[in-house]
C-alpha positions in Angstrom: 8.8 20.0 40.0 10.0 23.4 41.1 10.2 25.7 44.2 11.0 29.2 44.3 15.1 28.6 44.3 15.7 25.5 42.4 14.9 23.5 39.4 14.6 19.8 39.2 15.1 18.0 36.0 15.3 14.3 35.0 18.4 13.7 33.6 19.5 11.1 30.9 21.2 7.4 32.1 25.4 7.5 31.5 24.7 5.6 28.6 21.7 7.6 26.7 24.2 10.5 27.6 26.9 8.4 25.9 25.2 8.2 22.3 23.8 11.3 22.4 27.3 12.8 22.6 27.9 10.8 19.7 25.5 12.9 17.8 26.7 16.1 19.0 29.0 16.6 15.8 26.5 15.5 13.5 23.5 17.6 14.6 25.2 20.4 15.1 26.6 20.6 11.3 23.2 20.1 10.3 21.5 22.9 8.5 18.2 21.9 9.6 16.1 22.5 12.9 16.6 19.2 14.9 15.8 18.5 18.3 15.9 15.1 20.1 13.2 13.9 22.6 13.6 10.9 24.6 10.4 8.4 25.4 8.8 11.1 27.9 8.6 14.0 25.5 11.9 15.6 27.7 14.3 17.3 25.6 17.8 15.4 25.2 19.7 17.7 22.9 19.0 20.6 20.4 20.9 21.8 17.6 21.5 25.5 17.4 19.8 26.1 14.2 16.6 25.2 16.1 17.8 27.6 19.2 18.3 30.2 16.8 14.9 30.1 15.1 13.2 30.0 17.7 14.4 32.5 19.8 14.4 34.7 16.4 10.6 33.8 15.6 9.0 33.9 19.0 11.6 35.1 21.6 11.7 32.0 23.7 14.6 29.6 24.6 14.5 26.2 24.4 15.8 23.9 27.6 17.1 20.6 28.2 14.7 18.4 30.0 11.7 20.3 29.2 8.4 18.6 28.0 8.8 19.7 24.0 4.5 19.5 24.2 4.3 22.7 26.5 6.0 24.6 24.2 2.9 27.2 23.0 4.6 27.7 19.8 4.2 24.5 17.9 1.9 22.8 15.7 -1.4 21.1 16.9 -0.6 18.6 19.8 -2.6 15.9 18.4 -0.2 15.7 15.4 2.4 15.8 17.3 1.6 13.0 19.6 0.5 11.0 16.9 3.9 11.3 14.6 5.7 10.8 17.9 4.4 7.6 19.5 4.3 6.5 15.4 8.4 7.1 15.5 8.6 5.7 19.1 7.4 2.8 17.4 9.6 2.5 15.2 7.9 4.1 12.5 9.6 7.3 10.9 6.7 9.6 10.2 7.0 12.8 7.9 4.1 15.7 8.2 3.7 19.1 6.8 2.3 21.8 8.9 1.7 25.6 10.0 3.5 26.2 12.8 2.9 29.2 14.9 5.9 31.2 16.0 5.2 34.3 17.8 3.9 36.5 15.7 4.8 34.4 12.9 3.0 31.4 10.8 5.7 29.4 8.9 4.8 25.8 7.0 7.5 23.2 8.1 8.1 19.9 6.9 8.2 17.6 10.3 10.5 14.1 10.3 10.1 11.9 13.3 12.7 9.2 13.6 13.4 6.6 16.2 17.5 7.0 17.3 18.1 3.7 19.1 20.9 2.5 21.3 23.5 -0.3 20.0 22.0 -2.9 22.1 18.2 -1.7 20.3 16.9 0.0 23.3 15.4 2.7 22.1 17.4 6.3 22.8 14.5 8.6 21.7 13.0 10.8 18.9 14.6 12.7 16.4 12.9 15.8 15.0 13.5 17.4 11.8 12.2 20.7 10.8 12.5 21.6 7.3 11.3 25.4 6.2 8.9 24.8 3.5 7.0 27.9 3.8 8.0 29.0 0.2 6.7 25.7 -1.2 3.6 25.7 0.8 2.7 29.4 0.4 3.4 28.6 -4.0 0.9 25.5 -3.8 -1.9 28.1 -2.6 -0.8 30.5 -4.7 -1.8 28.2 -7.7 -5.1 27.9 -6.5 -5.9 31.4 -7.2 -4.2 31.4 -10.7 -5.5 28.8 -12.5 -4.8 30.1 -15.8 -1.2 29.9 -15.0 -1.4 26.0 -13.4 -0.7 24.3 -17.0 2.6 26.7 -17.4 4.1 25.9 -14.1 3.6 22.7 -14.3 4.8 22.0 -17.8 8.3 23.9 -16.7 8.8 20.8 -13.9 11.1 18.3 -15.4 10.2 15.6 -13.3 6.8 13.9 -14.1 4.0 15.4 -12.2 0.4 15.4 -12.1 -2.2 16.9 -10.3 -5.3 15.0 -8.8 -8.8 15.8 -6.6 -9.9 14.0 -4.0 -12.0 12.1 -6.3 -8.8 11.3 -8.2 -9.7 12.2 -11.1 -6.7 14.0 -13.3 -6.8 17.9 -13.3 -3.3 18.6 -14.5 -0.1 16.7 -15.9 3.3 17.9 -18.1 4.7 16.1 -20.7 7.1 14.0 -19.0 4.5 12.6 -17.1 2.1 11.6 -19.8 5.7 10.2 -21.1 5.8 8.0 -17.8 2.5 7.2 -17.3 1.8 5.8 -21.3 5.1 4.2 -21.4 4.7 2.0 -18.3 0.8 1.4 -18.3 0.0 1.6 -22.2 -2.7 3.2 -21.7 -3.7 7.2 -22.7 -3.8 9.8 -20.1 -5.9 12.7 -20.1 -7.5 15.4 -18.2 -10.3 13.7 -16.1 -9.7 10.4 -16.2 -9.4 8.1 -13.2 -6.0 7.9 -11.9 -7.1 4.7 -10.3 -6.8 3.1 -14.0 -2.7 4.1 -13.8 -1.7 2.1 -10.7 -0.1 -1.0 -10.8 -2.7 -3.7 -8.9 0.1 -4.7 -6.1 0.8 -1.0 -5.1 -3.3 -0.1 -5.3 -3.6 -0.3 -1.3 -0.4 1.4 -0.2 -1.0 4.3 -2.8 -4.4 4.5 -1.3 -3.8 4.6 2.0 -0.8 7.3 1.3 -3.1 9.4 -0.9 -5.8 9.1 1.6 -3.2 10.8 4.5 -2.1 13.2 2.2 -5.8 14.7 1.7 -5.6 15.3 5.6 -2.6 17.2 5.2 0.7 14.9 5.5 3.0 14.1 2.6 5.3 10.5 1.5 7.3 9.3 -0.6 7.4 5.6 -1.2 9.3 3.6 -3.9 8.1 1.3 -6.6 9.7 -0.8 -9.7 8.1 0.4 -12.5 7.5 -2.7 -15.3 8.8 -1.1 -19.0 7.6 -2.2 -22.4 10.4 -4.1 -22.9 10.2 -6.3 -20.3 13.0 -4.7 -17.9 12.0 -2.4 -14.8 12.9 1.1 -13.9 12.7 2.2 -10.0 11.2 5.3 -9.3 10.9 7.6 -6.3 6.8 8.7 -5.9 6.3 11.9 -3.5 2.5 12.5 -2.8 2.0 15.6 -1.1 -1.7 17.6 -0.8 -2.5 21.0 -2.2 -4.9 23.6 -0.8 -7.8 25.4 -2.4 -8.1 29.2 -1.9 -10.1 29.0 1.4 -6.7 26.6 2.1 -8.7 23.2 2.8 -7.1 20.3 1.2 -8.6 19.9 -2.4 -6.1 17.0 -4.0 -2.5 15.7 -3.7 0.3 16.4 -6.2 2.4 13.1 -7.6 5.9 13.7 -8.3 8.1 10.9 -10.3 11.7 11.1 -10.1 13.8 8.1 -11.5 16.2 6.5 -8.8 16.9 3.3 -11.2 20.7 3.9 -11.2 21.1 4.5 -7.4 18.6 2.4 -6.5 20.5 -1.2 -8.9 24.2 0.4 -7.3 22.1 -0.4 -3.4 23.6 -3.8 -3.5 27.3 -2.6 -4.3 27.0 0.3 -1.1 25.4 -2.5 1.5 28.5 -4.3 2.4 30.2 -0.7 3.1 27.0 0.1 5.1 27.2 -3.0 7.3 30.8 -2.5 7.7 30.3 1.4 9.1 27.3 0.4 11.3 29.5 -2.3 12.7 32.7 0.2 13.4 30.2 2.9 14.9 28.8 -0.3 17.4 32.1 -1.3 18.5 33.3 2.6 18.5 30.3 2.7 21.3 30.9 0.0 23.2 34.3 0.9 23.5 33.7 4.4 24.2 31.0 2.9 27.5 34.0 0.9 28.5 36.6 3.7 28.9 34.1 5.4 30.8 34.3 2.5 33.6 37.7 2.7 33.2 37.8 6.3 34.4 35.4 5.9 36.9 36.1 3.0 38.4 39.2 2.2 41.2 38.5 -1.5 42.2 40.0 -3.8 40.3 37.0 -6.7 41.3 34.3 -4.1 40.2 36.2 -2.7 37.4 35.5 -6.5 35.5 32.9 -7.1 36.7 31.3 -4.0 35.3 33.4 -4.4 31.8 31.9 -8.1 31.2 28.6 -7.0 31.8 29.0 -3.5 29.9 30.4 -6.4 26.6 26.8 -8.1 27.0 24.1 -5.7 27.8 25.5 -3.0 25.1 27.8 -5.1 22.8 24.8 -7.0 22.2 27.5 -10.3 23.0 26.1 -13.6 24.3 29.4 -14.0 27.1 32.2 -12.2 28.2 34.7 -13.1 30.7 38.3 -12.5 32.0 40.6 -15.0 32.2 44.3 -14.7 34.1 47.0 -16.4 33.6 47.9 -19.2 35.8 50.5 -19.4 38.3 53.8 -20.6 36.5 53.8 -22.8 39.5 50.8 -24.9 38.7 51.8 -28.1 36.5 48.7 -28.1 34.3 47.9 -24.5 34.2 44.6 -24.7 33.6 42.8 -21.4 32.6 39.7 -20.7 35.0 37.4 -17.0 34.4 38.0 -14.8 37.2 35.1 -12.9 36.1 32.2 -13.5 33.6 28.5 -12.1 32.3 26.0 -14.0 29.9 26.0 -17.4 29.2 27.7 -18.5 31.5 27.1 -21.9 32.2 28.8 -22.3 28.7 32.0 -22.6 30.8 31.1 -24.9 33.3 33.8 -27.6 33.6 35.5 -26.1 30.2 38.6 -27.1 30.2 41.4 -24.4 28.9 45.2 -25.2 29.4 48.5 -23.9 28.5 50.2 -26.7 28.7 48.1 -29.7 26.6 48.7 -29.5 23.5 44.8 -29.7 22.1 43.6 -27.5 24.6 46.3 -24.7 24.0 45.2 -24.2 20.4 42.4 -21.4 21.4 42.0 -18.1 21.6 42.0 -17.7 24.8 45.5 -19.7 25.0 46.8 -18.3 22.3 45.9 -14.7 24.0 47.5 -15.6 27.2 50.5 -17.4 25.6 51.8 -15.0 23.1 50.1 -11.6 24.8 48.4 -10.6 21.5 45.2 -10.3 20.5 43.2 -13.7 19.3 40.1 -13.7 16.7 38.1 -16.5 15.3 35.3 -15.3 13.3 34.1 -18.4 12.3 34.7 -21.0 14.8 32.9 -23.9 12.8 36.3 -23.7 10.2 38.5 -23.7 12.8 40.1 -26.9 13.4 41.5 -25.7 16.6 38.2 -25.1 18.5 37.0 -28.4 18.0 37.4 -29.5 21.4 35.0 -26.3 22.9 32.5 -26.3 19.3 29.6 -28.6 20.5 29.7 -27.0 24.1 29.9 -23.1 21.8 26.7 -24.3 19.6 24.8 -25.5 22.2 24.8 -22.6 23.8 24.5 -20.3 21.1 28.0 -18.6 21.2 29.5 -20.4 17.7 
């Protein structure tokens, strides 16, 4: 709300703020329009390709914390809600669509992706706007030359094909007959049922797909093509519709490209994918825990608020601190001065210095020699046999 002197705006929590400051860098050496929208439609951040476009095409500036669906300038609301609670759902949705700018009407390709925190809250909605006004405006172009359609298609290297709604076969180029014979055995030609080309366990997803695409939206999906000689081939499929000269929908191009050699190297890139997504959610959490360092001058609330920062976004079962004992006590026996979680895991644990059995863990060992302890696998360790029943009955082994 808003009086004549002041405007109010709901800001993001410290720690939305946190991650989106993470994506600062990235976004802003993007080259596309990106924008990101938490769960309330409220603008979070904005690159300044998108600032610039806009204020270029219609004259108007973009703000944090406004509702992105009172922006006059976009694309039909409905399709916007729809691709937006789809991503909020946690399904990335991809639309093509007109999008008035001022005076201007420019065809954009529209991503919605759900950006979630490290704990899996989610942080919001990323939207990216790709120019495909030169793509668009070719597609109905072809419409009105039909005697050049078989020549531009031909010069594609990637198999394509053209289809109507009906799907029967209008157009193809050599490479895709190539494709299509090749994995199906069977001859294509101009007006036959493109129904008879698709592989029986991909028939409903290609359906539904080709059914959104003759209301306007495009995909891409992957398959694993079966080859003559037994082996398979994987292949990216991008289904996206074409407009008639009175620019209603009239069939769907199908684009092949062959991803076979990235697609068998995926299982060689995972380990260095988990790895990353691991550093990046320890990079967080650490980054949420400086923070209360900086802002925080109590040393009471100052652990308290780390050991519950280590559980609710580290994603950890328990966290705890534990000082040293007094040199004076005999058995120095290690009690938590502070912990968050599961916390009746350390009910009656018993941690000394001193015993020889019960010195042997990590959080001895830490205490003892003033360097950091890690057991990643505490079932090998012979060490933490006297705290592993207690550790896997509660979940923490």
């Amino acid at each position: 709300m808003k009086d004549n002197k002041t405007i109010y705006v709901n800001l993001p929590s410290p720690e939305t703020a946190d991650s989106i400051q993470l994506l600062r860098a990235v976004l802003d050496n993007s080259p596309g329009n990106i924008i990101l929208l938490d769960k309330n439609y409220r603008i979070l951040y904005y690159n300044k390709v998108i600032k610039e476009t806009l204020l270029t095409l219609s004259g108007k500036e973009i703000t944090i914390g406004d509702d992105y669906r009172d922006y006059s300038f976009h694309f039909p609301k409905e399709l916007f809600v729809e691709a937006f609670e789809n991503a909020a759902k946690g399904k990335p949705t991809e639309l093509e669509a007109e999008t008035i700018l001022g005076q201007h009407k420019i065809w954009f390709r529209y991503n919605f992706k759900p950006m979630y925190e490290p704990t899996g809250e989610l942080l919001g909605v990323l939207v990216a706007a790709t120019d495909i006004d030169n793509r668009k405006r070719a597609e109905i172009n072809l419409s009105n030359m039909p005697d050049n359609v078989d020549a531009l298609i031909e010069n594609i290297e990637e198999p394509v094909l053209l289809i109507d709604k009906d799907y029967l076969i209008l157009q193809y180029n050599t490479a895709a007959k190539k494709i299509i014979q090749d994995t199906t055995k069977k001859e294509i030609y101009i007006g036959a049922n493109f129904r008879e080309f698709i592989f029986p366990e991909q028939f409903d997803m290609f359906n539904l797909l080709f059914t959104e695409s003759l209301h306007g939206k495009s995909h891409s999906l992957e398959i694993e093509i079966p080859l003559r000689d037994a082996s398979t081939s994987w292949a990216r499929t991008k289904i996206f519709p074409v407009y008639d000269r009175t620019k209603n929908v009239c069939g769907a191009y199908i684009l092949f490209k062959n991803i076979d050699v990235l697609k068998k190297a995926e299982p060689a890139f995972k380990p260095r994918e988990e790895k990353l997504q691991k550093a990046i959610h320890e990079l967080t959490l650490l980054n949420k825990i400086n923070d209360i360092i900086l802002t925080t001058e109590n040393e009471n609330i100052l652990f308290e608020r780390i050991v519950k920062c280590i559980v609710e976004k580290g994603g950890y079962k328990l966290a705890r601190v534990c000082p040293k004992p007094d040199p004076d006590n005999k058995d120095q026996w290690v009690k938590p001065s502070h912990a968050f979680g599961e916390t009746s895991y350390l009910d009656d644990i018993q941690i000394s210095l001193t015993q020889t059995e019960l010195a042997k863990g990590p959080t001895a060992t830490t205490l003892l020699t003033g360097k950091i302890s890690v057991t990643n696998n505490v079932n090998r360790a012979d060490y933490f046999k006297p705290w592993l029943e207690r550790a896997n009955k509660f979940g923490i082994a």
